[in-house]
Each structure stands twice: as structure tokens, then as C-alpha cells.
C-alpha positions as CSV (number, residue, x, y, z in Angstrom):
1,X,-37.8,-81.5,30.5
2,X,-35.1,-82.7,27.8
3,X,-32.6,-85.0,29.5
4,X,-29.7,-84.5,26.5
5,X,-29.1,-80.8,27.4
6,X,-27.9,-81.5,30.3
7,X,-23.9,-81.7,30.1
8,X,-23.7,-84.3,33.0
9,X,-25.7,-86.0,35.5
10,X,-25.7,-84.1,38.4
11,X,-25.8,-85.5,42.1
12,X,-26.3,-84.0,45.3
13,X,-24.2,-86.0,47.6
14,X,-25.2,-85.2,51.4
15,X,-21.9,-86.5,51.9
16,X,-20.2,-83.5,51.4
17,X,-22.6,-81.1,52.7
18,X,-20.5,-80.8,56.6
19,X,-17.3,-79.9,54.2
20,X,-18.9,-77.3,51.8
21,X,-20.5,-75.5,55.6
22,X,-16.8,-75.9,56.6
23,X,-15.8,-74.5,53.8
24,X,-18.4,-71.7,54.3
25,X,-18.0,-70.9,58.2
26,X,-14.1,-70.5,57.2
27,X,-14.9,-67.8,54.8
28,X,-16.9,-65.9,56.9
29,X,-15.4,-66.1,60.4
30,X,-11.7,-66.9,59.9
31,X,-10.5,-65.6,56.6
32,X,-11.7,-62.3,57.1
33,X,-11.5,-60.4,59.8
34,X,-13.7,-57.3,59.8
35,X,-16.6,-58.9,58.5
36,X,-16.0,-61.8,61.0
37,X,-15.7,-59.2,63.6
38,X,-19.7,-57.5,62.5
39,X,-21.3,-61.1,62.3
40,X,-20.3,-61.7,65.4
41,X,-21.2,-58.7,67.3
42,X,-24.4,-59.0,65.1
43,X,-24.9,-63.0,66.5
44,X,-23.8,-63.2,69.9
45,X,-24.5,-59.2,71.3
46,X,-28.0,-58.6,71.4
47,X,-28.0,-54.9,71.6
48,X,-29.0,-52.7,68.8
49,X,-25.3,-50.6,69.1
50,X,-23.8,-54.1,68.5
51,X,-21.8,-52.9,65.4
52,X,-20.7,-49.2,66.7
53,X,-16.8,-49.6,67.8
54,X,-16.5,-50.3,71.4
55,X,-14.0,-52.2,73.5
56,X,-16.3,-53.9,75.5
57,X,-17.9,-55.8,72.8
58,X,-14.8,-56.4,71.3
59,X,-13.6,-58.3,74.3
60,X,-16.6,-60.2,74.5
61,X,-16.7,-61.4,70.7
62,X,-13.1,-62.4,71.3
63,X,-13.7,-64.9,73.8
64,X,-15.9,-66.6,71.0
65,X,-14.3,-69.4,68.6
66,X,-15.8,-71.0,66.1
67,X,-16.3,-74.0,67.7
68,X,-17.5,-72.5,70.6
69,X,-20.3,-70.6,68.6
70,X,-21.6,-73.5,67.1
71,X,-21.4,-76.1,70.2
72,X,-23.0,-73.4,71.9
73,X,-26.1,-73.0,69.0
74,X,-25.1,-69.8,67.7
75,X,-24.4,-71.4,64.2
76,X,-26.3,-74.3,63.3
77,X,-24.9,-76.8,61.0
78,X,-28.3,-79.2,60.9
79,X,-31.3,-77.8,58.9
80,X,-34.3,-77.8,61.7
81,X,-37.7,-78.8,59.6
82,X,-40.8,-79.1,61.0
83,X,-43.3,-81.2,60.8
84,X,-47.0,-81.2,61.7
């Protein structure tokens, strides 16, 4: 591979990787709400009428924050390898 046609060198910093899933999780669960609304029925109910409109559900995916979902393992920040 030709290393002059590349415009820059590129890093991956692992630094940054907890703000970019920040950054993420924000998008989908806070900024908007319907489709925060369906990926939530569709993570925490475990029914398969989890996304038809009903009140019930809807009281039970409001109780859930996002920090709640994820100290409670519903969203995992760390990628789980492994190993043999």
C-alpha cells in the first residue's frame, strides 16, 4: 500500500472512544424521541407486541434513564471479546 496517498496520518485514539458512544447513546435515546421510545421497548420489554402502542409499556420504558439502562447492562459501553 502507497503511504503518499494518504492525506494525513490517521490515528485511532481509544481516548476518545467513551465520548464518540456518548455522543452516540445521545442520538439515539435523548435527542429523539420516537425512535428512543421503539429501542427501548425493543431492549428492555421482552414481548413480541413490544412496539404496538400501549400504556403499560409506556410506563414501564419511562421509568428507564439512560444511565439506568446501561448500569443495569442493557447498553454496554465495553466491547466483550473472547478468548479461548
Amino acid at each position: 500500500m502507497r503511504k503518499d496517498i494518504l492525506p494525513r496520518k490517521i490515528y485511532s485514539p481509544f481516548l476518545s472512544c467513551s465520548k464518540d458512544i456518548e455522543m452516540v447513546l445521545k442520538a439515539l435515546f435523548v435527542s429523539s424521541d420516537f425512535y428512543s421510545d421503539c429501542l427501548k421497548r425493543l431492549l428492555i420489554i421482552n414481548n413480541p407486541d413490544c412496539l404496538y402502542k400501549n400504556d403499560e409499556y409506556k410506563t414501564v420504558i419511562d421509568k428507564f434513564s439512560l444511565a439506568r439502562m446501561i448500569k443495569e447492562g442493557y447498553i454496554r459501553q465495553d466491547p466483550k471479546i473472547y478468548r479461548g
